[in-house]
PQR file with spaces between the fields and no chain letter, atoms N, CA, C, O and H, PARSE charges and radii, in Angstrom:
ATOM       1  N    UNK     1     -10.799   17.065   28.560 -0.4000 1.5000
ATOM       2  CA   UNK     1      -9.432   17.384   28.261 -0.0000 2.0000
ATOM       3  C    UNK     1      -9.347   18.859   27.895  0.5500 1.7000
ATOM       4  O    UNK     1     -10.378   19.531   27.870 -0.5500 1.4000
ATOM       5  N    UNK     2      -8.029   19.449   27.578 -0.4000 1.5000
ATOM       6  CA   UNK     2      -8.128   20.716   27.531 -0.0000 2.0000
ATOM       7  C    UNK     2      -7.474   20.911   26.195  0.5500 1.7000
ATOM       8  O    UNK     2      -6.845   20.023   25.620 -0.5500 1.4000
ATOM       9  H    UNK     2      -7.192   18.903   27.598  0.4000 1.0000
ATOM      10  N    UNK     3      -7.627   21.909   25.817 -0.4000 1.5000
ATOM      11  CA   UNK     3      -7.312   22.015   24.342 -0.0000 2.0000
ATOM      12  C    UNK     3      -5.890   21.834   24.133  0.5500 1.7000
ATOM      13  O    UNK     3      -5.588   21.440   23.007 -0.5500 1.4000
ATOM      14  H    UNK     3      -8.139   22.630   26.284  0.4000 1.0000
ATOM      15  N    UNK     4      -4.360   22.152   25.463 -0.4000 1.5000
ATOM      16  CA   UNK     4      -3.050   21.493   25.439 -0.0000 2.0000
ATOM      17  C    UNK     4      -3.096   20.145   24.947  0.5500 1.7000
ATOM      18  O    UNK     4      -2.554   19.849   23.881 -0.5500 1.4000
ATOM      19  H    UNK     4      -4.605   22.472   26.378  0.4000 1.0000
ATOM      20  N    UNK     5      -3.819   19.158   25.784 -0.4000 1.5000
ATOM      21  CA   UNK     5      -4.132   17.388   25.475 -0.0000 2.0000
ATOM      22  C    UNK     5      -4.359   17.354   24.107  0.5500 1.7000
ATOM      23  O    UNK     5      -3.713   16.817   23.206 -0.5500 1.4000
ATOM      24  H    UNK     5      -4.259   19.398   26.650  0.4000 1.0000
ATOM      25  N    UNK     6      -5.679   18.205   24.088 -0.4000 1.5000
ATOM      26  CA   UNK     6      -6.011   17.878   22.425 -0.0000 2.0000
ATOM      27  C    UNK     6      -5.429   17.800   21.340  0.5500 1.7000
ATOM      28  O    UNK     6      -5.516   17.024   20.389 -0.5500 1.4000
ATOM      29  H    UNK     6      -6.203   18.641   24.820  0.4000 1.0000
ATOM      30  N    UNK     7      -4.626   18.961   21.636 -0.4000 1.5000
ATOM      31  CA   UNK     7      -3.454   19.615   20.391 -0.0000 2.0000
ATOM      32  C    UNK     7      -2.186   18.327   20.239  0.5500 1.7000
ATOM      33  O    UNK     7      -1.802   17.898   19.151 -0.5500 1.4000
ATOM      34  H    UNK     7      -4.555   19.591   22.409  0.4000 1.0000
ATOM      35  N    UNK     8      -1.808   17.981   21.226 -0.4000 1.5000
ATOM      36  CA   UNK     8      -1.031   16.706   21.281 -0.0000 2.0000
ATOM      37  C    UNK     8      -1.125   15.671   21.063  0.5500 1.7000
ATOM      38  O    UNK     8      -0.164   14.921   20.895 -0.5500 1.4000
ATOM      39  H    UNK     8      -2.120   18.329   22.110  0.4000 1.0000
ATOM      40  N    UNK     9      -2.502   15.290   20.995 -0.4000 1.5000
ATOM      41  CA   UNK     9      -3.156   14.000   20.589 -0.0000 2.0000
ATOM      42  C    UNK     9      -3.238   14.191   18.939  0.5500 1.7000
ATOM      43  O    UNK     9      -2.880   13.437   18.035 -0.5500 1.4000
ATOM      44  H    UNK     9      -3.283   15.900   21.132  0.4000 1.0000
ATOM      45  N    UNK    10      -3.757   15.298   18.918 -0.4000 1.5000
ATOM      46  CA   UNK    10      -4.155   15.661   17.107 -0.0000 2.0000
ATOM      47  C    UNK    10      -3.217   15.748   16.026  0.5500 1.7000
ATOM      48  O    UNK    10      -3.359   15.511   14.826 -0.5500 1.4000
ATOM      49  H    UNK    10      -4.048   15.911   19.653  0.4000 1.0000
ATOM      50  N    UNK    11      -2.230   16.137   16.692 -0.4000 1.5000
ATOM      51  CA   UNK    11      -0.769   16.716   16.339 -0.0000 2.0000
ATOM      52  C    UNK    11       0.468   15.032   15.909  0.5500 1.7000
ATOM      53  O    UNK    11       1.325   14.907   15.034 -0.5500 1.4000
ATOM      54  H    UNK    11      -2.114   16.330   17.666  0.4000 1.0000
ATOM      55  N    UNK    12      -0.022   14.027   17.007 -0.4000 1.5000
ATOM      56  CA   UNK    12       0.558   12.752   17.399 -0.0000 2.0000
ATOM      57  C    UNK    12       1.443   13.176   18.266  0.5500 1.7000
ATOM      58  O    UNK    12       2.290   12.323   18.002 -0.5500 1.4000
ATOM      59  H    UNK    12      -0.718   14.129   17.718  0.4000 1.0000
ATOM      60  N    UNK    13       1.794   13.628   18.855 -0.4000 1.5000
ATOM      61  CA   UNK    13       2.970   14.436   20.030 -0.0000 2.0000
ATOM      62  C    UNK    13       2.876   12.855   20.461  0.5500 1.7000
ATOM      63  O    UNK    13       3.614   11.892   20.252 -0.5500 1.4000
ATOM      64  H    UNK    13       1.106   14.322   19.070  0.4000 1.0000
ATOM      65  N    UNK    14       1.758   13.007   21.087 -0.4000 1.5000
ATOM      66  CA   UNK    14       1.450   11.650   22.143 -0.0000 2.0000
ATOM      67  C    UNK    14       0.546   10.850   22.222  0.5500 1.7000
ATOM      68  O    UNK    14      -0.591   11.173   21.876 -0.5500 1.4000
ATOM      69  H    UNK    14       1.158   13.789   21.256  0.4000 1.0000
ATOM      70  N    UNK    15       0.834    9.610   22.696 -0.4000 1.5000
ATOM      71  CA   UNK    15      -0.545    8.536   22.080 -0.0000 2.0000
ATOM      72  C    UNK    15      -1.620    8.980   23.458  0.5500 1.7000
ATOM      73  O    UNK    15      -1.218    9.380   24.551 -0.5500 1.4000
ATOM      74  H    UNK    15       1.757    9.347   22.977  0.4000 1.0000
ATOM      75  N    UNK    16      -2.974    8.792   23.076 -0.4000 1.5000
ATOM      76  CA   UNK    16      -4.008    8.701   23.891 -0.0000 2.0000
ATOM      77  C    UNK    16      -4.055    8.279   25.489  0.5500 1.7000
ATOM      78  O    UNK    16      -4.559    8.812   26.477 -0.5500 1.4000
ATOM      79  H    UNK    16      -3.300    8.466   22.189  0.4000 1.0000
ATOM      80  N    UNK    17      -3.066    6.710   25.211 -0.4000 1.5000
ATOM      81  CA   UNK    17      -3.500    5.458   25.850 -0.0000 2.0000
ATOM      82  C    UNK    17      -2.422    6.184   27.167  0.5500 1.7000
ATOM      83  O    UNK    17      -2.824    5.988   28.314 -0.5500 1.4000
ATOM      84  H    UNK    17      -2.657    6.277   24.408  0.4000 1.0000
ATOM      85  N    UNK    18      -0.914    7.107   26.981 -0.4000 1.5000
ATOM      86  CA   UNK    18       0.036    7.755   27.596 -0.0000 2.0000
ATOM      87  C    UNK    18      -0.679    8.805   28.045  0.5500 1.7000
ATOM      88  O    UNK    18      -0.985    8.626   29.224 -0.5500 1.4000
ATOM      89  H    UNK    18      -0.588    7.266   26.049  0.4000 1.0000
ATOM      90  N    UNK    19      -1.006    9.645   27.684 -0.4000 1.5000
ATOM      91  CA   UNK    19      -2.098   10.593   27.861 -0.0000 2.0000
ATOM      92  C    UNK    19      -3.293   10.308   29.527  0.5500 1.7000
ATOM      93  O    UNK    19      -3.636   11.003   30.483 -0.5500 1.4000
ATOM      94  H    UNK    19      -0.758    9.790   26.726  0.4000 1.0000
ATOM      95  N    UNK    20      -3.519    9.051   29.104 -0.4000 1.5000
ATOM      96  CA   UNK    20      -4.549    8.741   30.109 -0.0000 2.0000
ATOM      97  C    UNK    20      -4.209    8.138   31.115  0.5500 1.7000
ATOM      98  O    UNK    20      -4.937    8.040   32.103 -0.5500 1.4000
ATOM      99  H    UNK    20      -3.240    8.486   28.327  0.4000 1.0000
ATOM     100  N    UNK    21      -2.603    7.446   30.988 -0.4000 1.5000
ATOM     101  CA   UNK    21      -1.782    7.356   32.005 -0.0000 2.0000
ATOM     102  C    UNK    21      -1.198    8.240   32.980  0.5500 1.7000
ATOM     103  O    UNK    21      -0.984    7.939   34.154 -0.5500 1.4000
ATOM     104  H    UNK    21      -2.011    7.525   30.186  0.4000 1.0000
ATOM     105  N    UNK    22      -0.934    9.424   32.393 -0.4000 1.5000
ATOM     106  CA   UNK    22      -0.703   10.570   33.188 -0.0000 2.0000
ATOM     107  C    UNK    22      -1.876   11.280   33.979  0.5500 1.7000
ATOM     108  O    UNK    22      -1.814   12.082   34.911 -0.5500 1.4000
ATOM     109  H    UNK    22      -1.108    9.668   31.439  0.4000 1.0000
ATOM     110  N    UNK    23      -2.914   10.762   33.350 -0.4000 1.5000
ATOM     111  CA   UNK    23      -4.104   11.245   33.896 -0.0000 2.0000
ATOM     112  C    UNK    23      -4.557   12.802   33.555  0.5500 1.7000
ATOM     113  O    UNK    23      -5.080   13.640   34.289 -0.5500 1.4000
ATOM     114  H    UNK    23      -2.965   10.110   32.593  0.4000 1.0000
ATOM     115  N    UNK    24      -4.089   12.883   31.924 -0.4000 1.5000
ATOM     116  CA   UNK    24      -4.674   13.865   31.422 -0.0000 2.0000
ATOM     117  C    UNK    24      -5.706   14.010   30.708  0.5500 1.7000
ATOM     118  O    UNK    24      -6.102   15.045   30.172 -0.5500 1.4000
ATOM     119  H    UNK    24      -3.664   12.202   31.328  0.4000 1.0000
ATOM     120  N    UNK    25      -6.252   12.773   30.681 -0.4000 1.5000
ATOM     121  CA   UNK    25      -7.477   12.314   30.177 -0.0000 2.0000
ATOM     122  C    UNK    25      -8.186   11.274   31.042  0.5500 1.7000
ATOM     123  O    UNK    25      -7.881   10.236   31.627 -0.5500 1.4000
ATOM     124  H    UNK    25      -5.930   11.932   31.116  0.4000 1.0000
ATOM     125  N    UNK    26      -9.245   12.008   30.860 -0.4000 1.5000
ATOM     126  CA   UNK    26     -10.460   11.100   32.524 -0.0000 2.0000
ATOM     127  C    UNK    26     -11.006   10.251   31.391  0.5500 1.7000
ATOM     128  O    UNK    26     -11.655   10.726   30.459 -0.5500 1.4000
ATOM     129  H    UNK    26      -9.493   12.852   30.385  0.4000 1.0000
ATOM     130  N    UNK    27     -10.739    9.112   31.511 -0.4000 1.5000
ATOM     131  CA   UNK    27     -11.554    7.996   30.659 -0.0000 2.0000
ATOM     132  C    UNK    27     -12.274    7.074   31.319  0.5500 1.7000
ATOM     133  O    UNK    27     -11.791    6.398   32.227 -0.5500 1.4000
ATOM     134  H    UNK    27     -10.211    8.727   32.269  0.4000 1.0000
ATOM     135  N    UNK    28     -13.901    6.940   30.776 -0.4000 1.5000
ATOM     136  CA   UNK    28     -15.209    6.176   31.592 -0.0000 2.0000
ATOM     137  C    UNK    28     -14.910    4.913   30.919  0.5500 1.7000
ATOM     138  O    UNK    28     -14.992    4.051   31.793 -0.5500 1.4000
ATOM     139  H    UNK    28     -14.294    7.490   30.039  0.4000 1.0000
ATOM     140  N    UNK    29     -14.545    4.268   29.586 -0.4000 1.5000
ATOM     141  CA   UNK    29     -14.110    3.041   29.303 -0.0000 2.0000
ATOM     142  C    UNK    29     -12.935    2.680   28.859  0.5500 1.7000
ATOM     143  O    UNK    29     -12.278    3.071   27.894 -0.5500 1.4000
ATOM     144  H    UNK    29     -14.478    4.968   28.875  0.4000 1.0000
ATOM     145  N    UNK    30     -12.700    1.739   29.821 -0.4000 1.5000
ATOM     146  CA   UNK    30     -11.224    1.271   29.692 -0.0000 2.0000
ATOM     147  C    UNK    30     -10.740    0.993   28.343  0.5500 1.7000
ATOM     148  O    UNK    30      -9.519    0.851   28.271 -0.5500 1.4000
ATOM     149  H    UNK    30     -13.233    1.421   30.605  0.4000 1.0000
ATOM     150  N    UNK    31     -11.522    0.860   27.059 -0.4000 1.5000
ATOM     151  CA   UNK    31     -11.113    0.044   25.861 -0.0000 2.0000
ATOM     152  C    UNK    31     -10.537    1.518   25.312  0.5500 1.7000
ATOM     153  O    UNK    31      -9.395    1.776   24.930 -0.5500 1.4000
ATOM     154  H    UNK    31     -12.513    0.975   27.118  0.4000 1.0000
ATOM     155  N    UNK    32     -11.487    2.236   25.383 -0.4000 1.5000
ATOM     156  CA   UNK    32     -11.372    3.749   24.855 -0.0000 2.0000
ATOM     157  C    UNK    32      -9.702    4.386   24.424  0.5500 1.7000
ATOM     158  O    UNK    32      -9.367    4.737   23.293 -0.5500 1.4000
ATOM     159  H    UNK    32     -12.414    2.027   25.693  0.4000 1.0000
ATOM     160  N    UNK    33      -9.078    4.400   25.312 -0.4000 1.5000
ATOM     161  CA   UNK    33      -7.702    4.950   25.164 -0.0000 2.0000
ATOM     162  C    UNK    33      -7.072    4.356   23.961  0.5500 1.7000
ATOM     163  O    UNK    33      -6.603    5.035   23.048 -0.5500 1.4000
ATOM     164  H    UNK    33      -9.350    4.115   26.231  0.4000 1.0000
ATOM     165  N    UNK    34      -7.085    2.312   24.014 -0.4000 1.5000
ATOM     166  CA   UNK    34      -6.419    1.728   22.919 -0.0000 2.0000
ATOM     167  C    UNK    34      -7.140    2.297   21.436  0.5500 1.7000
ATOM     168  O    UNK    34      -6.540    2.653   20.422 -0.5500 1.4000
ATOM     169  H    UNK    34      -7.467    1.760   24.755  0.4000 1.0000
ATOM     170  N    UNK    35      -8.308    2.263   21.622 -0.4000 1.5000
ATOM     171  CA   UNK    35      -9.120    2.617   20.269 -0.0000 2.0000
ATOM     172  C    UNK    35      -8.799    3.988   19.459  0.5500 1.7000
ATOM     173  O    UNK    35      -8.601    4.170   18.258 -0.5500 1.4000
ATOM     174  H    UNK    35      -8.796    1.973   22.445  0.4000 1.0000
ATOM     175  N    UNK    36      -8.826    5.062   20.779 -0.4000 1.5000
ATOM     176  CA   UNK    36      -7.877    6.700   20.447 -0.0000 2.0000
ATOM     177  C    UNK    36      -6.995    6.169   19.550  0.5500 1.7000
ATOM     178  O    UNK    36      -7.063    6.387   18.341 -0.5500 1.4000
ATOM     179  H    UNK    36      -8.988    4.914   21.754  0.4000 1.0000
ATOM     180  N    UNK    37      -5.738    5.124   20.352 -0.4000 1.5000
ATOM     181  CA   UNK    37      -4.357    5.436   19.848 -0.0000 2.0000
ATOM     182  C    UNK    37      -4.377    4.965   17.865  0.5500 1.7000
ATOM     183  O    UNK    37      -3.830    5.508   16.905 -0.5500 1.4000
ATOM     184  H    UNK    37      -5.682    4.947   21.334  0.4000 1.0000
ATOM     185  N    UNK    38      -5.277    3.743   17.976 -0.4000 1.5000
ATOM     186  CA   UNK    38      -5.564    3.582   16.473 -0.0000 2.0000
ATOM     187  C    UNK    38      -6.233    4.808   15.715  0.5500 1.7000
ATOM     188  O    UNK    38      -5.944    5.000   14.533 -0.5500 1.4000
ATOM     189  H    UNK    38      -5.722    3.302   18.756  0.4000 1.0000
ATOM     190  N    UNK    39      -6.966    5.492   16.262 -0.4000 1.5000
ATOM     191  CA   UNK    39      -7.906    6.144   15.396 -0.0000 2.0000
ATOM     192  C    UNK    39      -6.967    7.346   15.396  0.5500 1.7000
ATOM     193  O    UNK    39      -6.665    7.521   14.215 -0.5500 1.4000
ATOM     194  H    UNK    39      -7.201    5.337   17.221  0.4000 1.0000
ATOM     195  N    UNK    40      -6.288    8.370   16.251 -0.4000 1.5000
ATOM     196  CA   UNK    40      -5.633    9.136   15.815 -0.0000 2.0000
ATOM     197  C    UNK    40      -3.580    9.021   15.823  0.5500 1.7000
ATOM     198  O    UNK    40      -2.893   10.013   16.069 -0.5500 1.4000
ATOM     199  H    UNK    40      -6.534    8.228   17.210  0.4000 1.0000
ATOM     200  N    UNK    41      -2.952    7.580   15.492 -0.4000 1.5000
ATOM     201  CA   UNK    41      -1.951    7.009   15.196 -0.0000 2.0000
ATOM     202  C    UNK    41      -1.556    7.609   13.772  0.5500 1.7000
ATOM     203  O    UNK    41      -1.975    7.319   12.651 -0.5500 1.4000
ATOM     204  H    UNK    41      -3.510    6.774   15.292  0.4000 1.0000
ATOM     205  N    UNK    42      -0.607    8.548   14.192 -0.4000 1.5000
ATOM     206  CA   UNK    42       0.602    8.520   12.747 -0.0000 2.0000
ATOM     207  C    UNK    42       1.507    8.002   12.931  0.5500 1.7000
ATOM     208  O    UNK    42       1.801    7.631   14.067 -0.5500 1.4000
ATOM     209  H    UNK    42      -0.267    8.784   15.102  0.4000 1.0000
ATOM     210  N    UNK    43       2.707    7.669   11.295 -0.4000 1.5000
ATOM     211  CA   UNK    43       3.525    7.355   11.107 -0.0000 2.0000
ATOM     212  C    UNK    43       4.587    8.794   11.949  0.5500 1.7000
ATOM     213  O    UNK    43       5.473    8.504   12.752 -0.5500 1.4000
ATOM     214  H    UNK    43       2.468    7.971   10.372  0.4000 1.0000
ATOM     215  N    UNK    44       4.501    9.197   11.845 -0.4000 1.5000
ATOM     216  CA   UNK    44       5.034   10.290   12.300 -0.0000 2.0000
ATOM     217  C    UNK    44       4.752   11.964   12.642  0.5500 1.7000
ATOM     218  O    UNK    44       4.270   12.731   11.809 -0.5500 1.4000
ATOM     219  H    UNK    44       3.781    9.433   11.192  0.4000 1.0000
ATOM     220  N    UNK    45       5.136   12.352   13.983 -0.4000 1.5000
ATOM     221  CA   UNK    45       4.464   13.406   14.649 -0.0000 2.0000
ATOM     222  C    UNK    45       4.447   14.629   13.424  0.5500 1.7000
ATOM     223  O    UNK    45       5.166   14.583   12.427 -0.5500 1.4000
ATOM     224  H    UNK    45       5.527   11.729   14.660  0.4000 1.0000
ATOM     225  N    UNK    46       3.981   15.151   13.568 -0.4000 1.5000
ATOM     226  CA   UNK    46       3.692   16.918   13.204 -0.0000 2.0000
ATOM     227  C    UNK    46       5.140   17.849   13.109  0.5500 1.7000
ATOM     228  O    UNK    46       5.781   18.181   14.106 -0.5500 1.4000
ATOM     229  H    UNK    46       3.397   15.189   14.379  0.4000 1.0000
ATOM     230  N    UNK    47       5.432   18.122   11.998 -0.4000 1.5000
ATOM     231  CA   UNK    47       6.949   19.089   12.453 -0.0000 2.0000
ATOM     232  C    UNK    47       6.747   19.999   11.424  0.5500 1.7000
ATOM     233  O    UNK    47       6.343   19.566   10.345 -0.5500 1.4000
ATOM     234  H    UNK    47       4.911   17.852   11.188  0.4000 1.0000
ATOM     235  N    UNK    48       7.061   21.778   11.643 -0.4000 1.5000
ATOM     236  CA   UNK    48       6.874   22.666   10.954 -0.0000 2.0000
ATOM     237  C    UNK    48       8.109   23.077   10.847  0.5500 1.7000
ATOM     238  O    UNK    48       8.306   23.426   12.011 -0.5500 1.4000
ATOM     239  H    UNK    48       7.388   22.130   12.520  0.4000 1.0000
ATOM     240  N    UNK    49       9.026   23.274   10.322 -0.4000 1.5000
ATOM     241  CA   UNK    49      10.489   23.913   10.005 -0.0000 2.0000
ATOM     242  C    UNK    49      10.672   25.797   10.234  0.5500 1.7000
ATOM     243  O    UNK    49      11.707   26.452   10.346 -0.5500 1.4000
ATOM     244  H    UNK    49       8.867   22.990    9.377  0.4000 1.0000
ATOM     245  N    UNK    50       9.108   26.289   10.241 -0.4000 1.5000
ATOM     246  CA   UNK    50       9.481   27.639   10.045 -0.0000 2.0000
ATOM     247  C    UNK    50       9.371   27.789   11.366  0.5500 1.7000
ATOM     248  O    UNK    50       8.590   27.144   12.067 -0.5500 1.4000
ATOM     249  H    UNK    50       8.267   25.756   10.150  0.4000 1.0000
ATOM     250  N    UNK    51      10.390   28.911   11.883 -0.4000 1.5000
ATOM     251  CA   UNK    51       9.865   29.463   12.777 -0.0000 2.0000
ATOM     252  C    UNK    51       9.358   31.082   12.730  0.5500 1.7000
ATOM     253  O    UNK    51       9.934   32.088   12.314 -0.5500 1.4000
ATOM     254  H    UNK    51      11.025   29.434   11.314  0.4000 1.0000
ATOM     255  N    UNK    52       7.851   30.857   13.422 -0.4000 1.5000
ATOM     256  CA   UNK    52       6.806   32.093   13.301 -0.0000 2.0000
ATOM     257  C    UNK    52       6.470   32.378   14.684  0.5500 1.7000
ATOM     258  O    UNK    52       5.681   33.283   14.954 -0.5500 1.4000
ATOM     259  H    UNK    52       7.384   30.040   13.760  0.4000 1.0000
């Protein structure tokens, strides 16, 4: 993946399992994506108010 994907995944922009649907993530096991979406799942995305 490229550090765009990453940042979005890390961030919660977007779940894993969507991610790998678009085929922005090459995944070797199928379980993998659901397991992402638990392991990096927030209640809610990333939002910064300032703008810099």
């Amino acid at each position: 993946m490229d550090v765009t994907t990453l940042a979005m995944i890390y961030l919660g922009t977007w779940r894993p399992s969507a991610l790998a649907a678009a085929g922005r993530l090459e995944v070797r096991d199928p379980a993998a994506p659901a397991a992402a979406d638990t392991l990096f799942g927030v209640g809610q995305a990333a939002w910064s108010g300032s703008h810099f």
